[in-house]
Rosetta silent file (secondary structure, phi, psi, omega in degrees, C-alpha in Angstrom):
SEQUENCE: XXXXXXXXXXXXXXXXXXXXXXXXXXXXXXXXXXXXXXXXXXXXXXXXXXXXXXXXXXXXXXXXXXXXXXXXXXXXXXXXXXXXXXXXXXXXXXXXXXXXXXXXXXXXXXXXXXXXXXXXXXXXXXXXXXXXXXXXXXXXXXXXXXXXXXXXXXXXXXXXXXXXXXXXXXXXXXXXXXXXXXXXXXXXXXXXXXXXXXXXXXXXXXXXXXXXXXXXXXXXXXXXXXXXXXXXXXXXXXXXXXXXXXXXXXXXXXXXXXXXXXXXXXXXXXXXXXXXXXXXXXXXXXXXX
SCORE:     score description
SCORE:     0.000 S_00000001
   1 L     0.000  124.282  117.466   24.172   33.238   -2.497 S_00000001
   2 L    17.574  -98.558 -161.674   21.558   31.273   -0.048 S_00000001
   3 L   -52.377   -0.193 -177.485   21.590   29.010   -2.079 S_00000001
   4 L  -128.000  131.828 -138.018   25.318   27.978   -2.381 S_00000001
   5 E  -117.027  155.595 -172.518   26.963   26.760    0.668 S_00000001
   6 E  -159.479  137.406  149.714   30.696   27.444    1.061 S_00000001
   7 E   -95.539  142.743  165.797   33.860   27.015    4.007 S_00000001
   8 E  -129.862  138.630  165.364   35.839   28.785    4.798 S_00000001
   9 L    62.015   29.490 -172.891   38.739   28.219    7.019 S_00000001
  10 E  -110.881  179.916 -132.028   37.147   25.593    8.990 S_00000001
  11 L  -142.640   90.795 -163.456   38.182   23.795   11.246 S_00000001
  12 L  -142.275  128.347  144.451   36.889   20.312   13.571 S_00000001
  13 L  -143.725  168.226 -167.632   37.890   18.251   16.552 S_00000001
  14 L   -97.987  135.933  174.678   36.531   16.938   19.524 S_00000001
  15 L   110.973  139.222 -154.496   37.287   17.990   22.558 S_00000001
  16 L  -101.354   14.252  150.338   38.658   21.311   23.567 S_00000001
  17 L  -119.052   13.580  178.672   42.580   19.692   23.137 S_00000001
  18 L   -68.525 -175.610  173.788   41.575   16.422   20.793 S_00000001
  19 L  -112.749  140.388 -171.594   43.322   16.459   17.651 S_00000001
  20 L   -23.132  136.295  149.270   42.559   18.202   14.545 S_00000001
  21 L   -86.878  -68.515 -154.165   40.036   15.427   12.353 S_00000001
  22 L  -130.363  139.769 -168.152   39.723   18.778    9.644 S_00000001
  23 L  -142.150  136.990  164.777   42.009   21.909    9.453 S_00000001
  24 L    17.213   61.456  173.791   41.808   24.896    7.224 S_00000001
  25 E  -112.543  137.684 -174.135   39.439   23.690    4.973 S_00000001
  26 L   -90.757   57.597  167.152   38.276   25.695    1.963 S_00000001
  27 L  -145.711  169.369 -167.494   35.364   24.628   -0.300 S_00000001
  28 E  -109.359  147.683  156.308   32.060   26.138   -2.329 S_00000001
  29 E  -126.485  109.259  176.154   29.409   23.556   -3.553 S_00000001
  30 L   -75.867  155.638  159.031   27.480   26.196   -5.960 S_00000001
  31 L   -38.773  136.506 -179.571   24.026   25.127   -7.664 S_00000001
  32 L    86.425   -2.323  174.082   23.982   22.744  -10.197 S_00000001
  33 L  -115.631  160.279  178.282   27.243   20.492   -9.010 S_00000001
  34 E  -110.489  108.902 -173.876   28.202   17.372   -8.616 S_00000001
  35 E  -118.531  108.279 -150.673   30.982   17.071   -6.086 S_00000001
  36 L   -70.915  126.328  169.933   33.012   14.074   -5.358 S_00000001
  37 L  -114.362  105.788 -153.652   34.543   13.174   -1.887 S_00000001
  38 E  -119.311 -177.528  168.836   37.768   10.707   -1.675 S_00000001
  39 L   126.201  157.451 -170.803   39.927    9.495    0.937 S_00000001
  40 L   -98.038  179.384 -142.124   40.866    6.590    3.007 S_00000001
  41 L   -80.997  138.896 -163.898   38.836    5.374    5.851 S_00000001
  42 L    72.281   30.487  171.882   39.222    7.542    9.136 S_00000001
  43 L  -114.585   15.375  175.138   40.815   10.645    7.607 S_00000001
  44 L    89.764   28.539  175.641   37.444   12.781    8.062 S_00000001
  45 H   -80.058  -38.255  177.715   35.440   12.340    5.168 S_00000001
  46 H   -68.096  -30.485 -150.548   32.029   11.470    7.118 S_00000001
  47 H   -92.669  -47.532  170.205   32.970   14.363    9.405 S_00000001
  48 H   -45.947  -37.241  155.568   33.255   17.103    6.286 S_00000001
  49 H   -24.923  -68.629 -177.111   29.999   15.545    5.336 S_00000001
  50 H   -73.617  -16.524  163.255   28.405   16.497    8.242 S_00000001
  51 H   -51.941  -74.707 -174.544   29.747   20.001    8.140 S_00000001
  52 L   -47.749  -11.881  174.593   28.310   20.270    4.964 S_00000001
  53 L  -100.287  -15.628 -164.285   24.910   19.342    6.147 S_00000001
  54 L    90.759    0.151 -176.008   24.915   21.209    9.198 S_00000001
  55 L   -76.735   -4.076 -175.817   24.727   18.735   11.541 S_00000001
  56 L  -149.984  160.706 -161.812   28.051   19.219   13.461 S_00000001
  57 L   -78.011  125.787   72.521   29.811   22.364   14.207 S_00000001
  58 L    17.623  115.313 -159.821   32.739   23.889   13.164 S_00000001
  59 L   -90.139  -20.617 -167.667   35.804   24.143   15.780 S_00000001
  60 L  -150.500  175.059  172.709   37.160   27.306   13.689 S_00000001
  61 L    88.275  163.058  159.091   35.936   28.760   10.760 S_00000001
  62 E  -108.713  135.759  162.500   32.659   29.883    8.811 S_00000001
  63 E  -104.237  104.986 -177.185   29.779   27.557    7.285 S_00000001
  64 E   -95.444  128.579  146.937   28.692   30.145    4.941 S_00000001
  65 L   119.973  160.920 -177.546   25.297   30.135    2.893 S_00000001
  66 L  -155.618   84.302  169.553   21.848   27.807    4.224 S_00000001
  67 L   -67.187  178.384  150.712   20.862   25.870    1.099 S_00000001
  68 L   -94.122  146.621 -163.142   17.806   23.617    2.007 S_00000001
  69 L  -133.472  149.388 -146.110   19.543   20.503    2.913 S_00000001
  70 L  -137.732  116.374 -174.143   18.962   16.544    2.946 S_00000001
  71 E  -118.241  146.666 -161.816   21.560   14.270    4.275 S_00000001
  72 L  -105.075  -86.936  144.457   21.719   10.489    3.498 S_00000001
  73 L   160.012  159.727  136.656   24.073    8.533    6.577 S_00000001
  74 L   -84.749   15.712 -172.401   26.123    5.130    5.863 S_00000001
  75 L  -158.515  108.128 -167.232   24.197    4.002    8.600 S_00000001
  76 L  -116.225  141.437  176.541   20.260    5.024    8.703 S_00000001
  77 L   -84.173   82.697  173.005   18.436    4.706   12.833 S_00000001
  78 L   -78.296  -34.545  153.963   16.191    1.972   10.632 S_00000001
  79 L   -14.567   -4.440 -173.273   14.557    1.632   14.718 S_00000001
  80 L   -82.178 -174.511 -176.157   12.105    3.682   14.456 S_00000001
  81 L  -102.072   47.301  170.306    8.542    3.632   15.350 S_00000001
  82 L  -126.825  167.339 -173.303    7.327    3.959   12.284 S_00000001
  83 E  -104.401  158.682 -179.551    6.359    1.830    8.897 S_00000001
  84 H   -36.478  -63.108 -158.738    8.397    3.208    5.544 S_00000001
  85 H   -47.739  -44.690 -168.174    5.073    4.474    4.179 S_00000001
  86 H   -83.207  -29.165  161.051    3.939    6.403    7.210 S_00000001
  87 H   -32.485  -89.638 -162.121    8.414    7.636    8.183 S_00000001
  88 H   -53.322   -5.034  174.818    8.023    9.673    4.477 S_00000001
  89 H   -87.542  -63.815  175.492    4.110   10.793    5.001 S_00000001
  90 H   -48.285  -18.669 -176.755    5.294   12.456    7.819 S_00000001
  91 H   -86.010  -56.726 -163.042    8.322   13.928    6.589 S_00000001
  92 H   -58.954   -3.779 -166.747    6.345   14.911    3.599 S_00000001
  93 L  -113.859  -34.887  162.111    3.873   16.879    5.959 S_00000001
  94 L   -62.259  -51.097  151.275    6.808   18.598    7.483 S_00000001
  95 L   -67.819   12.793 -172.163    7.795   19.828    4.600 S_00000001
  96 L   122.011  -27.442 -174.996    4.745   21.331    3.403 S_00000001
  97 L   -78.814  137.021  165.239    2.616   18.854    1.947 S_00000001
  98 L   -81.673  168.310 -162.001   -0.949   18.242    2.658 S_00000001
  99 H   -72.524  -24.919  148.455   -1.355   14.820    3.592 S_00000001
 100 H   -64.782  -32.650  176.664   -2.791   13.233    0.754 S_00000001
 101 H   -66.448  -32.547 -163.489    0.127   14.383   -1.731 S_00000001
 102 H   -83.754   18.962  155.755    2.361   13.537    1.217 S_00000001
 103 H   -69.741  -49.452  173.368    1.015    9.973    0.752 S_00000001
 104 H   -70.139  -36.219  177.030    1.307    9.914   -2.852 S_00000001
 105 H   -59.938  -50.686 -155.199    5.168   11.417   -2.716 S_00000001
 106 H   -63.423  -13.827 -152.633    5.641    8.841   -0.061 S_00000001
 107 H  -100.326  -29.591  175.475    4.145    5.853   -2.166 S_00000001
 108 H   -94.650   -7.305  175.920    5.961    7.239   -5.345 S_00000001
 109 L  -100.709   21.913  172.257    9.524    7.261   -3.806 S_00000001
 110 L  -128.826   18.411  143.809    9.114    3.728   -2.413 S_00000001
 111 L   -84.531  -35.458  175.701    7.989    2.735   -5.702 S_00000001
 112 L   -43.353  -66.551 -158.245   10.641    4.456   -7.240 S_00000001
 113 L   -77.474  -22.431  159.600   13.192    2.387   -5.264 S_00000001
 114 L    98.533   24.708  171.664   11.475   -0.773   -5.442 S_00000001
 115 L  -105.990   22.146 -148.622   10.204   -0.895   -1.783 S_00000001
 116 H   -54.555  -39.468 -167.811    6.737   -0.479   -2.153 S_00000001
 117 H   -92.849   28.152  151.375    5.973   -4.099   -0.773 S_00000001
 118 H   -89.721  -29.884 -127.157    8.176   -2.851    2.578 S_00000001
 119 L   -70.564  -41.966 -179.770    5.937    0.075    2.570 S_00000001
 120 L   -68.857   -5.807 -161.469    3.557   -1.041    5.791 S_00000001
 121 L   -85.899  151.048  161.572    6.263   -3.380    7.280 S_00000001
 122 E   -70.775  121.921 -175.268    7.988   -1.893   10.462 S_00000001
 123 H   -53.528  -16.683 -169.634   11.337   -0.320    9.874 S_00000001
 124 H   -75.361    2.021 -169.249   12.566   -2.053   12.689 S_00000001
 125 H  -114.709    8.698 -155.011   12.130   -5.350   10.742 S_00000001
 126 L   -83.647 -175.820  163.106   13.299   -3.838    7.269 S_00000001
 127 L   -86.855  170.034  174.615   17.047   -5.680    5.789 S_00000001
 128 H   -70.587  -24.738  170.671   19.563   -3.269    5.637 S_00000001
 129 H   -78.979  -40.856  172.464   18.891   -2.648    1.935 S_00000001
 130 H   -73.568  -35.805  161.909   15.575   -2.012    2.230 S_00000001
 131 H   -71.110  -11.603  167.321   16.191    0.551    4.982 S_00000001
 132 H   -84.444  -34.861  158.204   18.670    2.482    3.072 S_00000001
 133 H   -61.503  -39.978  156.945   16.212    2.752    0.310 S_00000001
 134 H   -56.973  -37.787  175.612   14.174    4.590    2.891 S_00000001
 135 H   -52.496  -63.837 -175.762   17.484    6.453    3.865 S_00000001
 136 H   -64.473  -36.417 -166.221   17.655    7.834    0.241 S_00000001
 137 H   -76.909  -59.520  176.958   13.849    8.190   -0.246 S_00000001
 138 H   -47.198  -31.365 -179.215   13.535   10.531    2.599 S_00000001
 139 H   -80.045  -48.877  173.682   16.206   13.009    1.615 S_00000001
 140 H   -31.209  -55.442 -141.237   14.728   12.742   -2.492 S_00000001
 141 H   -71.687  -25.065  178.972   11.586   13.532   -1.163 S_00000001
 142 L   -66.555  -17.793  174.256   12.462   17.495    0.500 S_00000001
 143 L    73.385   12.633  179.148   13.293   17.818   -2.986 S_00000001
 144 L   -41.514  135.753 -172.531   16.627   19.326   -1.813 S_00000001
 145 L   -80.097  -18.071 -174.274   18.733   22.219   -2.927 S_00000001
 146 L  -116.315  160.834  138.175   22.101   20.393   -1.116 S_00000001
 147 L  -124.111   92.628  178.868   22.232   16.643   -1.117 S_00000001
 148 E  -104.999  118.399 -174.979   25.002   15.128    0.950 S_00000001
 149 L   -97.519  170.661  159.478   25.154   11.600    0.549 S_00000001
 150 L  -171.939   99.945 -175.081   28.061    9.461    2.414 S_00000001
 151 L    63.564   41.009  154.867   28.453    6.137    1.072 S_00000001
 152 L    14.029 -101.793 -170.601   24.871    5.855    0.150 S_00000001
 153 L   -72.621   -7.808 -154.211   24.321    3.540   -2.448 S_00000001
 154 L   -82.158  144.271  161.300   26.271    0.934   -0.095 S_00000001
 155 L   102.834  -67.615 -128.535   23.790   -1.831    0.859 S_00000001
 156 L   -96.795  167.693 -177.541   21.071   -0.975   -2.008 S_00000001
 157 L   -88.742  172.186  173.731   20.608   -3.466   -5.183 S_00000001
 158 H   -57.958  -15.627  179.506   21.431   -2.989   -8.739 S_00000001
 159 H   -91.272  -45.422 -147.686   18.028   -1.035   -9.801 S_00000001
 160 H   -91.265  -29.906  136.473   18.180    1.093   -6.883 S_00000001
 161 H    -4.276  -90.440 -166.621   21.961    2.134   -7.146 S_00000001
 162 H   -56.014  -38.526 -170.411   21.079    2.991  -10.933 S_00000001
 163 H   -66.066  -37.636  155.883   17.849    4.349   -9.494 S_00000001
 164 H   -27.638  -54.098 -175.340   19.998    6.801   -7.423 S_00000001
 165 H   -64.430  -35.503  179.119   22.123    7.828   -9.692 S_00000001
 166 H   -70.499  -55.315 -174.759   19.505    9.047  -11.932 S_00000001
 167 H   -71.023  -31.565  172.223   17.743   10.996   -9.192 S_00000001
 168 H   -53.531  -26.894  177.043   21.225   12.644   -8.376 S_00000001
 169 H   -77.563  -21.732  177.767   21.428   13.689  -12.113 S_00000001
 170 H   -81.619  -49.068 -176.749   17.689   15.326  -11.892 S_00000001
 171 L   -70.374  -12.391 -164.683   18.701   17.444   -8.431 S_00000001
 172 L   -88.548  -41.141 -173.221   21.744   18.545  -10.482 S_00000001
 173 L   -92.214    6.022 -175.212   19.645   19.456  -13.464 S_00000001
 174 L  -109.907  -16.743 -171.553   16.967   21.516  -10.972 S_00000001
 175 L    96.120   -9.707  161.523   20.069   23.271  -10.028 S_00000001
 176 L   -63.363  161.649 -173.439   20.650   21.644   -6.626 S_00000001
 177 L   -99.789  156.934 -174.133   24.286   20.808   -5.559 S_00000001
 178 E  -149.619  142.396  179.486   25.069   17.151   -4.452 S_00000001
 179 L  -152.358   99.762  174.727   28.190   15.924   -2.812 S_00000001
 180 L   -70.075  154.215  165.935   29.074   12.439   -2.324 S_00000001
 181 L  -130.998  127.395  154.290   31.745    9.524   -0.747 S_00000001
 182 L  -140.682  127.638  160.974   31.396    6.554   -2.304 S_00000001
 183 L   -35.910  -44.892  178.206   33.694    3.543   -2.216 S_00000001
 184 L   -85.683  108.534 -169.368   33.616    2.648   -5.637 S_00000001
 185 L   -39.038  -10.916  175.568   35.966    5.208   -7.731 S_00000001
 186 L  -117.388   21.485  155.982   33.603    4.690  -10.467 S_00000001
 187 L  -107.299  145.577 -167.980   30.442    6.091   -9.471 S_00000001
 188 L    98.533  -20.648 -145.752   29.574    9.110  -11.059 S_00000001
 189 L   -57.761  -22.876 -172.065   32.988    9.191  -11.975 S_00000001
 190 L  -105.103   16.952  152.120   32.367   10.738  -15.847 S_00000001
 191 L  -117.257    1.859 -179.121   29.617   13.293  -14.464 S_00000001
 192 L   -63.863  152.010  161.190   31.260   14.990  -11.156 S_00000001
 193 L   -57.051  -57.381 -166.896   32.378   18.444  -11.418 S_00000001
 194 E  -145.068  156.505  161.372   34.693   18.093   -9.081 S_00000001
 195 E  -130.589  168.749 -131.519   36.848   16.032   -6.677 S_00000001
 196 E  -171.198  108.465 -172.727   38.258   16.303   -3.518 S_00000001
 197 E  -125.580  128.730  177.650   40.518   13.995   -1.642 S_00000001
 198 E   -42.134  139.924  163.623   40.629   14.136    2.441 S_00000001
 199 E  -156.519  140.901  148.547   44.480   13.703    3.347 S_00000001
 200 L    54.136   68.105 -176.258   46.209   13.953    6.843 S_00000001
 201 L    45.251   37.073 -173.860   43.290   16.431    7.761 S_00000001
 202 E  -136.312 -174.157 -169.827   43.264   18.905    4.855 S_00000001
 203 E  -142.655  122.693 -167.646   41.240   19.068    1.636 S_00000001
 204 E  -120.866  139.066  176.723   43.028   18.730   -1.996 S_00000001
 205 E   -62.976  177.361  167.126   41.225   19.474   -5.280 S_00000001
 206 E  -142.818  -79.422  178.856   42.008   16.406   -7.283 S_00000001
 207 E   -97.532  157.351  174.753   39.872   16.699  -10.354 S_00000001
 208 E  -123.868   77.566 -158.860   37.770   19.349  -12.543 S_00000001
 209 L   -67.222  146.449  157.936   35.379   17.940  -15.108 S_00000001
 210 L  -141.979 -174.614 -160.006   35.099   20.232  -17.783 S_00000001
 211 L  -110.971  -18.069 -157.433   34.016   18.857  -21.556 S_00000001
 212 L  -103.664  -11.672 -157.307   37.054   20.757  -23.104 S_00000001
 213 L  -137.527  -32.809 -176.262   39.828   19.561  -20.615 S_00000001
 214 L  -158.461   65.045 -169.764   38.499   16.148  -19.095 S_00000001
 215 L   -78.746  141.189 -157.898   35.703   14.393  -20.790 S_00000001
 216 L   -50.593  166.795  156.751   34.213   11.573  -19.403 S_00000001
 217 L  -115.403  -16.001  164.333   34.902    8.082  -20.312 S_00000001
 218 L   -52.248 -164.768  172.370   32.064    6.098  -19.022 S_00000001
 219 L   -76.205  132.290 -155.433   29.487    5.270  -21.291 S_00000001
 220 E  -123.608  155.785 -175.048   27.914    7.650  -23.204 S_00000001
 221 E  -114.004  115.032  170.614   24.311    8.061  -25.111 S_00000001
 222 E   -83.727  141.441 -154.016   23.871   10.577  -28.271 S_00000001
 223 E  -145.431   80.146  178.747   20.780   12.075  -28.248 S_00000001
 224 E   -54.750  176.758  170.703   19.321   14.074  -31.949 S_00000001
 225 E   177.513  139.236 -168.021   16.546   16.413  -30.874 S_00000001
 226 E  -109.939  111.364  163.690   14.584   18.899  -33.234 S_00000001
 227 L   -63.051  132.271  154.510   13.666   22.663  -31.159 S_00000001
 228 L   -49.522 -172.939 -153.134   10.284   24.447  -31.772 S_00000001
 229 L  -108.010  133.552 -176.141   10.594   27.267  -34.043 S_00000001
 230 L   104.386   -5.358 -126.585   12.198   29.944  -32.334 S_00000001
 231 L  -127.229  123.293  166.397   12.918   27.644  -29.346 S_00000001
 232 L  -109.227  137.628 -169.711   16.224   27.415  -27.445 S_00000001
 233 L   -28.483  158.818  174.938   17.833   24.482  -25.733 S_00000001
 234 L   -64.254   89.403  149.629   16.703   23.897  -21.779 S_00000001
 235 H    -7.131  -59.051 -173.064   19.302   25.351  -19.254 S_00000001
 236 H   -84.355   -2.234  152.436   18.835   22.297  -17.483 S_00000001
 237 H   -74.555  -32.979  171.861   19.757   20.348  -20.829 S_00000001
 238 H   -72.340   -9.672 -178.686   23.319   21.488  -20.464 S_00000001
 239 L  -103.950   27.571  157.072   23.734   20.628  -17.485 S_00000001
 240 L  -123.013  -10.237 -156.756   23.913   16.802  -17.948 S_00000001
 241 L   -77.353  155.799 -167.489   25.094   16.961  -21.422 S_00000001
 242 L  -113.775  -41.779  173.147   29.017   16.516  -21.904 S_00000001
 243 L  -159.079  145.767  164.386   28.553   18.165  -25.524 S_00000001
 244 E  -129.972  100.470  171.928   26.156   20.053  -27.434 S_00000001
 245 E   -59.142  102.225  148.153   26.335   20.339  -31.375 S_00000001
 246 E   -30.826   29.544 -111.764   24.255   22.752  -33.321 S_00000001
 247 E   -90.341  -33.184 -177.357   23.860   20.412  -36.438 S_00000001
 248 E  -148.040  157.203  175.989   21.183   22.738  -38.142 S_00000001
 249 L   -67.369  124.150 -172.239   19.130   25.899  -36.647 S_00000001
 250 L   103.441  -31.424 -172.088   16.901   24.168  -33.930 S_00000001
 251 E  -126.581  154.764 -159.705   18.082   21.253  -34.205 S_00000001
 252 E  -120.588  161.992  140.559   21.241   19.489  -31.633 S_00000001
 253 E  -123.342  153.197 -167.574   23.048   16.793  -31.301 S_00000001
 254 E  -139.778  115.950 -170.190   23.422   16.102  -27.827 S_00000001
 255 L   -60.894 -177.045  112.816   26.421   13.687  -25.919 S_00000001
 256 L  -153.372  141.277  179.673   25.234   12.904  -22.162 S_00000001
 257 E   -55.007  127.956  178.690   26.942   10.122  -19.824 S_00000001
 258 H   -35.686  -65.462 -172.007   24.270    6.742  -20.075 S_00000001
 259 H   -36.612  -20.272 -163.636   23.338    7.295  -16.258 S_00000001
 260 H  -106.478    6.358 -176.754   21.893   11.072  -17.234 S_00000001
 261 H   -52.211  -38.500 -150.571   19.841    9.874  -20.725 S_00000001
 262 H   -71.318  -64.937 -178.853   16.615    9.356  -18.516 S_00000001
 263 H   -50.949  -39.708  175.613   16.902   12.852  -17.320 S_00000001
 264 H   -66.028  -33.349  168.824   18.033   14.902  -20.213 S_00000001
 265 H   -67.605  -34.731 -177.022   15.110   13.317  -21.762 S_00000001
 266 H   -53.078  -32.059 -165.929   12.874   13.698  -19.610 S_00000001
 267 H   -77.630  -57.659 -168.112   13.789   17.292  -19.470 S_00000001
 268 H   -24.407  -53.885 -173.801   13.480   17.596  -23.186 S_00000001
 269 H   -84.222  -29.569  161.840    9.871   16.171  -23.424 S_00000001
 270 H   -69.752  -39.034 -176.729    8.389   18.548  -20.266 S_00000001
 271 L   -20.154  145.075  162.161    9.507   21.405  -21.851 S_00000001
 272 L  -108.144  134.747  -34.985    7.207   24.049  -22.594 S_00000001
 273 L   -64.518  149.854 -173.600    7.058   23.457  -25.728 S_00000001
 274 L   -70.461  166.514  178.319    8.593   19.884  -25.499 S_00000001
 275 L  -122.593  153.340 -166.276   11.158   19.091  -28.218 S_00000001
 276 E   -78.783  126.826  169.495   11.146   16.647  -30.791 S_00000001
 277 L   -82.798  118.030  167.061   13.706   13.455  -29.810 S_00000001
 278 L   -73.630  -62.415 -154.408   14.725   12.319  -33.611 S_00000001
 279 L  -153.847  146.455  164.081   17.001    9.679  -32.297 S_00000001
 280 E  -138.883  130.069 -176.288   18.821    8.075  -29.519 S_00000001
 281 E  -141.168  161.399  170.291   21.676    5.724  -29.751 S_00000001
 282 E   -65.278  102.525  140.157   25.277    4.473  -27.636 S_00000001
 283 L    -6.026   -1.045 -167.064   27.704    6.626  -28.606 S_00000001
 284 L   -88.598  -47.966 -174.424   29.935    3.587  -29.821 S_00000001
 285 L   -54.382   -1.557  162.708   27.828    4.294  -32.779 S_00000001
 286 L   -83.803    7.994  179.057   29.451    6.829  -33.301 S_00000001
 287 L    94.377   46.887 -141.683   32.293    5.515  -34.480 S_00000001
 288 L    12.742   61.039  178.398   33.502    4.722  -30.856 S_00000001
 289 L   -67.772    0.000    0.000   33.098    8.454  -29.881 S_00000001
């Protein structure tokens, strides 16, 4: 599939004698996942990143499949000659847009993020948080089928973190694949598929989420919902949901880790036809379910 990007056998170092960074590595990121990246600092996690985006090379090996693809840095060239507003109008014009939506995308992902009163200032003057909100807004905005993020969220504030997290749960639920490093071991940690930890230049599964074998533990949101008649659950409702319960015909109950509520509703209520939300509550309330 196009759409699902996969190594095989690859292979990268610099130099035509340097020393391996990444050796006879093996992985798929299919549609629809959330994939996890570990490892300690200088074992080649940024450089598998950049595989995965396309931006560097292979020494050995095949980078199989050409999702479209939107890479985030731990470091964004915030230098440029441009102001936030007019960086993402342009980008948004590259990708396709005529130039009034790609004003309005640009205007709604630096509201989204909470930079809107950066939007005219010159990146070369932004803070480091405020240009990494730009970092992230530009890759959101392509709408990507890959997302490779690496270390992200580092930098950004407590909404726009959470705001992150949320749009990674939305590309996931469109069916794009997203594959992250983050320092802290807990983000994401109860919705990744999978993990992956770098080690002495090789690549080891670690984890496998699955609902029947390793169900999350973060915090979770229960979510009743009533179908139209005749009407079957969303595809893209299962895929933030942890569990889904039949309780009567048409009508669910539905688990989903707190970070993915906004989306599973969200999905719920575009449907055509939208479905009725009975109730939403914390899962504690469940009898600390």
């Amino acid at each position: 599939m196009e759409r699902a990007l996969q190594l095989d056998n690859v292979g990268r170092r610099y130099g035509l004698r340097g020393p391996w960074v990444l050796r006879g590595i093996h992985l798929t990121l299919a549609p629809g996942t959330l994939t996890r990246v570990e490892g300690e600092n200088g074992t080649g996690k940024s450089t598998l990143l950049r595989l995965l985006a396309r931006l560097d090379t292979p020494s050995e090996g095949k980078v199989r499949g050409r999702p479209r693809t939107a890479y985030v840095p731990e470091r964004f060239p915030a230098a440029l000659p441009f102001t936030p507003h007019g960086y993402l109008t342009h980008l948004g014009k590259i990708h396709g847009l005529a130039e009034p939506s790609a004003k309005r995308a640009a205007g709604d992902w630096l509201d989204r993020f909470g930079a809107a009163a950066h939007a005219r200032t010159p990146m070369a003057q932004l803070s480091k948080g405020s240009s990494q909100k730009v970092a992230v807004a530009q890759a959101l905005l392509a709408e990507p089928e890959l997302l490779v993020l690496d270390e992200a969220w580092t930098g950004l504030d407590t909404g726009a973190r959470a705001e992150l997290e949320r749009a990674v749960a939305e590309r996931t639920a469109a069916g794009g694949a997203v594959v992250f490093v983050d320092h802290d071991p807990r983000r994401l940690a109860e919705a990744a598929d999978a993990a992956y930890v770098v080690r002495e230049g090789a690549l080891e599964a670690r984890t496998a989420r699955t609902a029947a074998t390793a169900p999350p533990t973060g915090p979770q949101v229960v979510v009743e919902v009533q179908g139209p008649a005749g009407g079957r659950l969303p595809e893209e409702a299962y895929r933030t949901t942890v569990a889904a319960a039949e309780t009567e015909p048409g009508a669910y109950r539905l688990t989903v880790p707190a970070s993915h509520s906004d989306v599973l509703l969200r999905t719920l209520l575009t449907a055509r036809p939208p479905w009725h939300v009975v109730s939403v509550r914390h899962a504690t309330q469940e009898g600390g379910r």
